[in-house]
C-alpha positions in Angstrom: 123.8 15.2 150.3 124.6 18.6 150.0 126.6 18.2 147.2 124.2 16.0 144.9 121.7 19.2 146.0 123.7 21.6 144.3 123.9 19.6 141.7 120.6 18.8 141.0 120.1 23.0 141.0 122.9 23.8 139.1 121.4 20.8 136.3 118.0 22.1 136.7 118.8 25.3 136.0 121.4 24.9 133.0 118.6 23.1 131.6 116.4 25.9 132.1 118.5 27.8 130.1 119.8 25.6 127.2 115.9 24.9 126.9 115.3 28.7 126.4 117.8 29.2 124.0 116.4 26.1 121.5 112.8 27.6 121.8 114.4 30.9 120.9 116.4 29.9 118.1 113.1 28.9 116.0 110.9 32.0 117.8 113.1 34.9 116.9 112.4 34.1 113.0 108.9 33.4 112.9 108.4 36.8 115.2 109.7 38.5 112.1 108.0 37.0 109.8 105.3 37.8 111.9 106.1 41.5 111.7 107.2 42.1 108.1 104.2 40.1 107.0 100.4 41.7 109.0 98.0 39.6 107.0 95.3 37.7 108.9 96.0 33.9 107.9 100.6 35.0 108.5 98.8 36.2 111.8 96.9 32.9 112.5 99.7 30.4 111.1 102.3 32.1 113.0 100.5 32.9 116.3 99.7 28.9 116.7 103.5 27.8 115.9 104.9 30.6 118.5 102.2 29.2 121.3 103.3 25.5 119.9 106.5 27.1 120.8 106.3 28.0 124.2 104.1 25.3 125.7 106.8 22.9 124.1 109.2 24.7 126.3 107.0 24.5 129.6 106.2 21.4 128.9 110.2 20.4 128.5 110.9 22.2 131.5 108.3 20.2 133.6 109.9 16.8 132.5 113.1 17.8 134.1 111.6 19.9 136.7 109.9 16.1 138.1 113.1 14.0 137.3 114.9 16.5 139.0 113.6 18.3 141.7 110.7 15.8 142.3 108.1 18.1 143.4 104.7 16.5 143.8 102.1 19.3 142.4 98.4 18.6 144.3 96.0 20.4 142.2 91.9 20.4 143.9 88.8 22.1 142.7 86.0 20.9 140.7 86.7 23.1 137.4 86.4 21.7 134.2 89.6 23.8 131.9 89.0 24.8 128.2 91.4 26.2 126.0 88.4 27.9 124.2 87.8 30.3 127.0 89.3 33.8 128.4 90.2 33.6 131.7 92.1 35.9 134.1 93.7 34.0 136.7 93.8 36.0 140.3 96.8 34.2 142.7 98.6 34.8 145.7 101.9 35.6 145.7 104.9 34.0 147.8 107.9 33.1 145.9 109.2 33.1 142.7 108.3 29.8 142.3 104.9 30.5 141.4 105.2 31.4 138.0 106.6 27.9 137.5 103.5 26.5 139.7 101.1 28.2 137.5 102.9 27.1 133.9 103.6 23.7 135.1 99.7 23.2 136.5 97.9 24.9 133.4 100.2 24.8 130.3 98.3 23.5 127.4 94.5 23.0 129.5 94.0 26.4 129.3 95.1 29.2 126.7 99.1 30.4 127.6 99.2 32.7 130.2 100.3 35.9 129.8 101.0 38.8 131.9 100.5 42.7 131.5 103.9 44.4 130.8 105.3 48.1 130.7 106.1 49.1 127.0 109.7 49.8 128.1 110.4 46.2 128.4 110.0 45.5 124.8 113.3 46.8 124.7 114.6 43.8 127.4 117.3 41.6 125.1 115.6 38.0 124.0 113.3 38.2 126.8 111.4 41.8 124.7 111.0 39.8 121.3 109.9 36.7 123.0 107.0 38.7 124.6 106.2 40.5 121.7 105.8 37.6 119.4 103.9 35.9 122.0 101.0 38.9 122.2 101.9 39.7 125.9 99.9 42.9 125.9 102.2 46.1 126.7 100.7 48.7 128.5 101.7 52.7 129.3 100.0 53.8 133.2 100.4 57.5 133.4 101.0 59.0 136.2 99.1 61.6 138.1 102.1 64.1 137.3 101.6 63.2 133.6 97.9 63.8 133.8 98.3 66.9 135.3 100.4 68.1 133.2 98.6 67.2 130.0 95.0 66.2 131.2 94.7 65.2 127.4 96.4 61.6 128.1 93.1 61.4 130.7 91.9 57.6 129.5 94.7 57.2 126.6 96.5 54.6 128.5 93.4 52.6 128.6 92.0 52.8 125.5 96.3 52.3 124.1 96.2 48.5 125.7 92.7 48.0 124.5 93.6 48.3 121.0 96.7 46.0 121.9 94.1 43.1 123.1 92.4 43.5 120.2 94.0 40.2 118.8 92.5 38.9 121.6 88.7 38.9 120.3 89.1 36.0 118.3 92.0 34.5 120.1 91.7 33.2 123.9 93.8 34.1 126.4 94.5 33.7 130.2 95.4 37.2 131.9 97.6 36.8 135.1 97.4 39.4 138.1 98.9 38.9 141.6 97.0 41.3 143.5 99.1 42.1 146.3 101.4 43.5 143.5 104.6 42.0 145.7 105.5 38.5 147.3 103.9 38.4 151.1 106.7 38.4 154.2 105.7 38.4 157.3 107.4 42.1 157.9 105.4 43.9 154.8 101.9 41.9 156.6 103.3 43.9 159.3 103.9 46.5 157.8 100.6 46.8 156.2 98.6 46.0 159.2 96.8 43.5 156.5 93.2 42.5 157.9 94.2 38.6 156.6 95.4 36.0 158.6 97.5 34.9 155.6 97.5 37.7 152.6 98.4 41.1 151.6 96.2 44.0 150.6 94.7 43.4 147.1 95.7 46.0 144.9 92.1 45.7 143.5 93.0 48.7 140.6 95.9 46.4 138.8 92.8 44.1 138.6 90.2 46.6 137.3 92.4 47.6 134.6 92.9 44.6 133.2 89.5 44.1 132.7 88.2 47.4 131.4 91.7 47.0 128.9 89.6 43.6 127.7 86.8 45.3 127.2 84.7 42.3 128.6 86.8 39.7 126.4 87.6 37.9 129.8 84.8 35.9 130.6 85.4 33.6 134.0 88.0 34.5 136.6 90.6 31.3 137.7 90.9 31.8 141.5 94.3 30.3 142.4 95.3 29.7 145.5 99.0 28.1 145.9 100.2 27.0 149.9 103.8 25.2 149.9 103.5 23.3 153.3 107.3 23.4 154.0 107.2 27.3 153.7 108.1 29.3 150.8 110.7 28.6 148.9 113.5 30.0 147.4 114.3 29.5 143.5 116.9 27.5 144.5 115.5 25.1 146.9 113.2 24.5 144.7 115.7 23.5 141.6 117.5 21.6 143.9 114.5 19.0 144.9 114.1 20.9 148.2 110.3 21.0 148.0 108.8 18.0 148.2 104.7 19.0 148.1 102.6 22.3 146.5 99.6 22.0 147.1 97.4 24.5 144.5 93.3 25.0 144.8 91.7 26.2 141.8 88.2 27.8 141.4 86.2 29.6 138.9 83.9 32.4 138.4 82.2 33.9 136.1 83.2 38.1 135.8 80.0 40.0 136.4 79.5 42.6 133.3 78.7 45.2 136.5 82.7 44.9 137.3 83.7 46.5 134.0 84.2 50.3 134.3 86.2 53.6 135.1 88.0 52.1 138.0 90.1 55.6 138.4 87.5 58.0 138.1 84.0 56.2 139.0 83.9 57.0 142.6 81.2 54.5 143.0 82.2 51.9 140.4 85.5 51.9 142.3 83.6 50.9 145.9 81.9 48.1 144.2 84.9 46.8 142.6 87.0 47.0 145.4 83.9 45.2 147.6 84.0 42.3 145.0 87.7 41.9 145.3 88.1 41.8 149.1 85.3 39.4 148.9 87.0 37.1 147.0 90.5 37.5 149.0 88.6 37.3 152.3 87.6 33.7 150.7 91.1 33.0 149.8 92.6 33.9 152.8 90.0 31.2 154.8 91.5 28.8 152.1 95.3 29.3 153.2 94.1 29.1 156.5 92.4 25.6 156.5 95.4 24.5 154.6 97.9 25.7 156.9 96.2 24.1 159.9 96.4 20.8 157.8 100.0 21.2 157.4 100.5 21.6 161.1 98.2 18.9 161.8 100.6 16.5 159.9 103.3 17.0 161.1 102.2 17.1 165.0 100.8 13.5 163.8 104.1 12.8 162.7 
């Protein structure tokens, strides 16, 4: 049994890759074309090939990713998905494996998600012109030391990744943030002293920023909430069908326009924000909590 388990994530994850490299083969030209050629209707044509693109590749991915690994996905909420609509997506964060939770549950009912990346790793091999021709925003944070230095850059690296969503106006898009910036363990809850039963502290300014950078683009915030039953898992247990169930609660909201502001430097705005968010993860938190007294209900019945 062992043996067929390795297997199965050694397959699952040669697949992984051999699917990458197809997808790339045709991506790599149609970013340059992309870049040599900055007219509107290039822009368009090529923008809805490279997202034809990458949600062929999810979607290729999940295929195996069933016939393989098996895992059952158990998606509740009452919310009604458009891929006409800006979302940013707030989730927990537990494994690795919830980047493929997310792609798998959402690719092609909402627009592609995309995440907020450091300029630097535009430079990444593949992995930098994939991004790029995808639109995943690149953004420049600088630091206190930087600011202090030259208080001229005061608001710059705002204002930089606001001009970089701008092909967002006319284009939706689905923003991801993990709030708690790093995958929850028991010893960093600890270490934290986290007032949830089941979650980390929300780094609410990752969150702020994103939204002031969209300068009110993203209209309805996707709540996600993902519990594995069996425990986090590994990358590997999961490639090698070692997760049976995932369950994933989805909810919406719409963004109030009040939540849009100088998250750094509005001493007040900053209180309210950070009230809104801890609101929402207290929320959350109950979630994980009902489900994980579920879980152990089960399997006492069992």
């Amino acid at each position: 049994m062992i043996v067929v388990r390795h297997f199965i994530g050694l397959l699952t994850s040669l697949l992984f890759l051999v699917l990458t490299l197809v997808a790339f083969v045709p991506l790599l030209p149609l970013a340059l074309v992309k870049r040599l050629l900055p007219f509107a209707w290039c822009q368009k044509h090529c923008n809805r090939a490279l997202d034809w693109i990458a949600s062929t590749w999810i979607s290729a991915n999940t295929l195996h990713q069933r016939w393989l690994a098996g895992t059952q996905i158990e998606v509740t909420g009452d919310v009604k998905f458009s891929r006409q609509e800006w979302y940013l997506m707030a989730a927990n964060h537990e494994s690795w494996v919830d980047i493929l939770v997310i792609l798998r549950v959402f690719n092609r009912r909402i627009p592609y998600v995309k995440f907020f990346l450091k300029k630097s790793l535009i430079w990444v091999p593949f992995l930098g012109i994939a991004w790029w021709a995808l639109d995943f925003p690149f953004m420049r944070r600088y630091s206190k030391a930087e600011l202090e230095r030259n208080p001229a850059l005061k608001g710059k690296d705002i204002e930089e990744t606001r001009r970089a969503c701008e092909m967002y106006r006319h284009n939706p898009v689905t923003i991801i943030n993990f709030l708690e910036g790093t995958r929850f363990t028991e010893e960093k809850h600890r270490q934290q002293k986290s007032p949830y039963r089941n979650l980390l502290i929300p780094k609410a300014g990752g969150m702020a920023f994103a939204l002031a950078a969209m300068d009110g683009q993203l209209h309805k915030l996707l709540d996600v909430t993902i519990f594995y039953p069996d425990g986090a898992p590994t990358y590997w247990q999961y490639a090698s069908g070692l997760v049976p169930r995932i369950l994933v609660d989805v909810r919406e909201y719409r963004i109030p326009a009040d939540m849009i502001g100088d998250y750094a430097n509005d001493a007040a705005f900053r209180q309210r924000f950070q009230a809104w968010v801890n609101t929402l993860w207290q929320a959350k938190d109950e979630r994980l909590q009902r489900l994980k007294e579920m879980a152990q209900g089960n399997c006492q019945g069992n």
